[in-house]
DSSP file (Angstrom, degrees, kcal/mol; ACC not computed):
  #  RESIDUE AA STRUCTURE BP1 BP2  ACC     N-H-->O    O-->H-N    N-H-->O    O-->H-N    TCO  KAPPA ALPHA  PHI   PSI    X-CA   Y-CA   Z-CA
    1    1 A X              0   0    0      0, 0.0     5,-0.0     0, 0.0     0, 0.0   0.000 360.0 360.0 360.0 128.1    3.2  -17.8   35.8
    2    2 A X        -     0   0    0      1,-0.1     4,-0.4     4,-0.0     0, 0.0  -0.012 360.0-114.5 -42.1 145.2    6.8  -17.9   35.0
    3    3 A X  S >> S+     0   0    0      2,-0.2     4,-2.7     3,-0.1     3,-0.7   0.837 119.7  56.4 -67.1 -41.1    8.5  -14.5   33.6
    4    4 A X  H >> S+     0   0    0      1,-0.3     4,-1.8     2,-0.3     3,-0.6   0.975 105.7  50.0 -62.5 -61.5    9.1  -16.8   30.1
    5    5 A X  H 3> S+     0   0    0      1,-0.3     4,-0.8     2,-0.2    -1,-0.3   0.616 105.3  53.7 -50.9 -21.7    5.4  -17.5   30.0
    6    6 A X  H <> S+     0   0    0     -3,-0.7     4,-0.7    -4,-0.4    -1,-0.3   0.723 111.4  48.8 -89.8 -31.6    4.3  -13.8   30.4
    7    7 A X  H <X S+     0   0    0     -4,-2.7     4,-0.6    -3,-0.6    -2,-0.2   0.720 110.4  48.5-105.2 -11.7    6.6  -12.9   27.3
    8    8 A X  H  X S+     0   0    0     -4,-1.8     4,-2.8     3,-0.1    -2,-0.2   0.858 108.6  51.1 -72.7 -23.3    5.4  -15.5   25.0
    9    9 A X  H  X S+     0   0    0     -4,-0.8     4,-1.5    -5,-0.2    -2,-0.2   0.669 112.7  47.5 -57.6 -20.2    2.0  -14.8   25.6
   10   10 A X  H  X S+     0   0    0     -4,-0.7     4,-4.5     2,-0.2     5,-0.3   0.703 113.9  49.3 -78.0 -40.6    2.8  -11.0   24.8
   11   11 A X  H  X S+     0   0    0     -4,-0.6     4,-2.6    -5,-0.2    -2,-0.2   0.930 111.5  47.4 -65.6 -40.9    4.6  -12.2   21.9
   12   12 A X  H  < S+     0   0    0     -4,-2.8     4,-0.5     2,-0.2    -1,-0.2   0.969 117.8  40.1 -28.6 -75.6    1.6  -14.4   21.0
   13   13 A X  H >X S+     0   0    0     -4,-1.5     4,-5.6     2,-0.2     3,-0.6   0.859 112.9  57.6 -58.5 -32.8   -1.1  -11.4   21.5
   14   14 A X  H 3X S+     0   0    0     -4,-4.5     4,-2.8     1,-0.3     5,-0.3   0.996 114.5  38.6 -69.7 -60.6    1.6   -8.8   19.7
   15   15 A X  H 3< S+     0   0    0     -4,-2.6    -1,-0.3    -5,-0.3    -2,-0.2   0.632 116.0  49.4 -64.0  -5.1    1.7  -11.1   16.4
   16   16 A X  H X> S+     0   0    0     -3,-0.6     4,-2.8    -4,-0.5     3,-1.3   0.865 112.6  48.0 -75.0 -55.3   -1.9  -12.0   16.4
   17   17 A X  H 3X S+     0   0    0     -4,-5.6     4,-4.3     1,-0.2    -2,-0.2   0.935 113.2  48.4 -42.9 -48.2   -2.6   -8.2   16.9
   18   18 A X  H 3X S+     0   0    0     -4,-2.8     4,-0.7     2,-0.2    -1,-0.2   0.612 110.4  56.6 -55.6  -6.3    0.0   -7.5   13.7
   19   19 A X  H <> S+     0   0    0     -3,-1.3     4,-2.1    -5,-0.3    -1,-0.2   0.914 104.5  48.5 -96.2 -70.7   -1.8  -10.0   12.0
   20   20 A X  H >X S+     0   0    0     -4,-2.8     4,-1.7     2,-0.2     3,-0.6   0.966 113.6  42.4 -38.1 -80.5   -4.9   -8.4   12.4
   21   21 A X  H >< S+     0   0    0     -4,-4.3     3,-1.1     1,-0.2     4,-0.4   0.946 111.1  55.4 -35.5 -70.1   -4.0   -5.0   11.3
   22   22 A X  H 3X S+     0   0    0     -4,-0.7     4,-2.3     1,-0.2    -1,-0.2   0.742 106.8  48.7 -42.9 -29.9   -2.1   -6.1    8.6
   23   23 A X  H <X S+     0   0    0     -4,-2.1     4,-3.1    -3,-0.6     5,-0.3   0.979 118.1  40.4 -64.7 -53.2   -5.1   -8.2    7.1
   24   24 A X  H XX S+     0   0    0     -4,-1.7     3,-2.7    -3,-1.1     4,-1.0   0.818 109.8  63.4 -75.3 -78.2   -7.9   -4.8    7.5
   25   25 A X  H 3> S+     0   0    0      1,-0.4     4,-4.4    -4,-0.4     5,-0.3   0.616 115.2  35.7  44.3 -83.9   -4.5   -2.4    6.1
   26   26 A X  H 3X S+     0   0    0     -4,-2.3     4,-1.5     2,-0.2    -1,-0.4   0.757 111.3  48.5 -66.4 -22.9   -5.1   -4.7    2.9
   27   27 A X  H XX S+     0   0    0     -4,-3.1     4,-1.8    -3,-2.7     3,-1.2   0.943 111.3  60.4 -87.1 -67.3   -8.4   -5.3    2.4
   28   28 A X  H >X S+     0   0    0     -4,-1.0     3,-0.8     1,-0.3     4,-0.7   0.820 113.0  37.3 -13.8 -64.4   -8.6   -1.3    2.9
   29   29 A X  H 3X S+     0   0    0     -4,-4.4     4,-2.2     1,-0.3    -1,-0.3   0.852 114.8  54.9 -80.3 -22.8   -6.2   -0.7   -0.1
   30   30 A X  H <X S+     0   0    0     -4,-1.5     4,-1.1    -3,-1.2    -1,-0.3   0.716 113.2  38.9 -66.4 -26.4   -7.7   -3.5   -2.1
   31   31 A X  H << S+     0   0    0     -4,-1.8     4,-0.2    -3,-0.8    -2,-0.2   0.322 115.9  53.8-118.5   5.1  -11.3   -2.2   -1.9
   32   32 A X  H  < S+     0   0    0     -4,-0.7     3,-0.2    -5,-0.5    -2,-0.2   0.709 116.9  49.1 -96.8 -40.8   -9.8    2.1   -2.3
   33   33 A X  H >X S+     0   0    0     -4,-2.2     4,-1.5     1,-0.2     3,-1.4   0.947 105.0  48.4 -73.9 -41.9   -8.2    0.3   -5.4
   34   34 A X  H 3X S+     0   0    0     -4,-1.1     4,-2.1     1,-0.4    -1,-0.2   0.599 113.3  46.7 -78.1 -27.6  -10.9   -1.3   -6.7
   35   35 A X  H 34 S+     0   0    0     -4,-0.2    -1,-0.4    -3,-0.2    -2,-0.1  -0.207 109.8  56.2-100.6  35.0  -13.3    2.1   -6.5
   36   36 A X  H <> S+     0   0    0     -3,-1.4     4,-1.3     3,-0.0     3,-0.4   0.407 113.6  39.3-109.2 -58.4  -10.5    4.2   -8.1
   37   37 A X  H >X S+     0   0    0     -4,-1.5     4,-2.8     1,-0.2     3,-0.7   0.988 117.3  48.8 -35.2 -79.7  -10.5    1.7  -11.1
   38   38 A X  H 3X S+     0   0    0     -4,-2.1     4,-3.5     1,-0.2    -1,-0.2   0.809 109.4  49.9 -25.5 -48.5  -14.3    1.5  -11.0
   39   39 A X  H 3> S+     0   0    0     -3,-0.4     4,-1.2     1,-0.2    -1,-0.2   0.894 117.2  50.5 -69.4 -37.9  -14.6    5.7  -10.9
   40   40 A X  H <<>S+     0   0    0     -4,-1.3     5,-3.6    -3,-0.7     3,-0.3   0.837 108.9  45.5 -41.6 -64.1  -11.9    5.1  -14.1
   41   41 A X  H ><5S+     0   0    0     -4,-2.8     3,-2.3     1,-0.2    -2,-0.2   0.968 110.4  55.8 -71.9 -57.1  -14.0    2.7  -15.8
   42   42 A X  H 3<5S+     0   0    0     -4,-3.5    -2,-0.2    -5,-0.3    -1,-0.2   0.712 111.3  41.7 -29.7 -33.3  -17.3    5.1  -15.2
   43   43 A X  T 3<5S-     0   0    0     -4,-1.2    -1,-0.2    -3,-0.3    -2,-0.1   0.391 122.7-111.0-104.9  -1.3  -15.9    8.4  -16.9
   44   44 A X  T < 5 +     0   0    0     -3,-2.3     2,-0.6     1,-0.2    -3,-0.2   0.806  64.0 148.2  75.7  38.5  -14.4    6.0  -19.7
   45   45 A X      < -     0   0    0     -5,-3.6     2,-0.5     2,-0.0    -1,-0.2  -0.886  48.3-133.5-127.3 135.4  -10.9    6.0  -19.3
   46   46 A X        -     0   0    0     -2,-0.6     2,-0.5    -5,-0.0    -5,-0.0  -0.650  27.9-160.3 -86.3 121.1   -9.5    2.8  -20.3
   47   47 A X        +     0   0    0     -2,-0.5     2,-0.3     4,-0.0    -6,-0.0  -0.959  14.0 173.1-119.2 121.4   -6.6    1.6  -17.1
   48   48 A X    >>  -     0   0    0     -2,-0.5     4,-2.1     1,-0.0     3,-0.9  -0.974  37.3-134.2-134.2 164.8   -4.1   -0.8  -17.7
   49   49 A X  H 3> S+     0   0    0      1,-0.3     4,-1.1    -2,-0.3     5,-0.1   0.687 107.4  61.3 -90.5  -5.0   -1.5   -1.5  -15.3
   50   50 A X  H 3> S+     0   0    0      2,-0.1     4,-2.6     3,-0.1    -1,-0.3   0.917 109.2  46.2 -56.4 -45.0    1.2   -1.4  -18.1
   51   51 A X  H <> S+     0   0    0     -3,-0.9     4,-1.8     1,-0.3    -2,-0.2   0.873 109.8  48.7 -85.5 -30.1    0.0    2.4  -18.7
   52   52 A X  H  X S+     0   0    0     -4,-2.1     4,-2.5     2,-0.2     5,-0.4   0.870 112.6  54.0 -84.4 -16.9    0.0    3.5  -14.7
   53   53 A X  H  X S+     0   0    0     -4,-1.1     4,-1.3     1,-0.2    -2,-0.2   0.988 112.0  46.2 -70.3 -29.1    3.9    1.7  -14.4
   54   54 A X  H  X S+     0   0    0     -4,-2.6     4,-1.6     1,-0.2    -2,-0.2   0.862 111.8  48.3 -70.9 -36.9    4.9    3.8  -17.1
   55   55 A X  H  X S+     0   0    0     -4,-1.8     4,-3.2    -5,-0.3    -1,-0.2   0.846 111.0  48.4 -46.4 -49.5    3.4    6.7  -15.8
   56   56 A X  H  X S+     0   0    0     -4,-2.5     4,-1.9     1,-0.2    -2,-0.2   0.961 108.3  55.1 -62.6 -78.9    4.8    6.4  -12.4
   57   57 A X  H >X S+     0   0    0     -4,-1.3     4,-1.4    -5,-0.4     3,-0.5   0.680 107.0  53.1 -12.4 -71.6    7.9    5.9  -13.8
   58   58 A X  H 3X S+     0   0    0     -4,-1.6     4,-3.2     1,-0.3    -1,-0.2   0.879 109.0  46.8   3.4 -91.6    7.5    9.3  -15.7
   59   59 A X  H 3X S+     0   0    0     -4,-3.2     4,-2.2     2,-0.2    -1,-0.3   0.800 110.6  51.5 -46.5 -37.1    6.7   11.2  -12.9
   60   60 A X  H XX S+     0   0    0     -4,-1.9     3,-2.0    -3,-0.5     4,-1.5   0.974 113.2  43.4 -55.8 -88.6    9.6    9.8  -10.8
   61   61 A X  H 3X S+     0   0    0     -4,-1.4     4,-3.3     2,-0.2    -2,-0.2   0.779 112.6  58.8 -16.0 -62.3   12.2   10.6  -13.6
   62   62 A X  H 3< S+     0   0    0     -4,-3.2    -1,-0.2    -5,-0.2    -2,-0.2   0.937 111.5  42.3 -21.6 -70.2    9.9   14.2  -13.7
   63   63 A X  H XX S+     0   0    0     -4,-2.2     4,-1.9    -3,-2.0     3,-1.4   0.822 109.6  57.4 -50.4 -43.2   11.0   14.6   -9.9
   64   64 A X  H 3X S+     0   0    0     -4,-1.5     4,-1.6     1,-0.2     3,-0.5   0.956 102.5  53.4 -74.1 -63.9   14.6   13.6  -10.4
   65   65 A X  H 3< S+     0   0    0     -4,-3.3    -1,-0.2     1,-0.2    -2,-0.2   0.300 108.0  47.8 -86.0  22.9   15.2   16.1  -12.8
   66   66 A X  H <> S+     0   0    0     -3,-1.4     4,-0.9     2,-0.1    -2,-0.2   0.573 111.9  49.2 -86.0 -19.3   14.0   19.1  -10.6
   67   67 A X  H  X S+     0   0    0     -4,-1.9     4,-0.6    -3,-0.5     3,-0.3   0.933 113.1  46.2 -64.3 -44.6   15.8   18.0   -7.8
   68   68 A X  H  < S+     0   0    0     -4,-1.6    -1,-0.2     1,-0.3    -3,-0.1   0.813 116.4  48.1 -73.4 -53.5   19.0   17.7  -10.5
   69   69 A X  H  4 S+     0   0    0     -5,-0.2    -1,-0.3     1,-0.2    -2,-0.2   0.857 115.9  46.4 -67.0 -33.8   17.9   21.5  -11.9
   70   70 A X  H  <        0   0    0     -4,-0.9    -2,-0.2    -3,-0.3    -1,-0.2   0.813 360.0 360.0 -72.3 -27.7   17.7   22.9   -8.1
   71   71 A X     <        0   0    0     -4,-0.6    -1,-0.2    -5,-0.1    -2,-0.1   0.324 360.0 360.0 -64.8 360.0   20.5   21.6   -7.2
């Protein structure tokens, strides 16, 4: 084997590997969101995804103006 052949083949295995992770990475956060929603729906608290961007949002802005007060 040729030096060129040994570093695409690395290159090969390294993006298959990334590939990999990345796929179980998502399904992982897709099936932690879906049982945070689910725990949501159980205690009766009504989630829409309008309410958690406004919320985030909230909190950010929140953050921003202790840093602004510390400062």
């Amino acid at each position: 084997m040729t030096f060129i052949q040994i570093v695409v083949g690395f290159l090969i295995i390294y993006i298959c590997l990334y590939a990999l992770i990345n796929r179980v990475c998502q399904c992982v956060e897709h099936c932690m969101t879906a049982k945070a929603y689910s725990k949501f729906r159980e205690n009766g608290v009504l989630v829409n995804m309008n309410d958690v961007e406004a919320g985030i949002i909230k909190l950010n802005k929140e953050k921003e103006d202790v840093k602004e007060m510390g400062s």
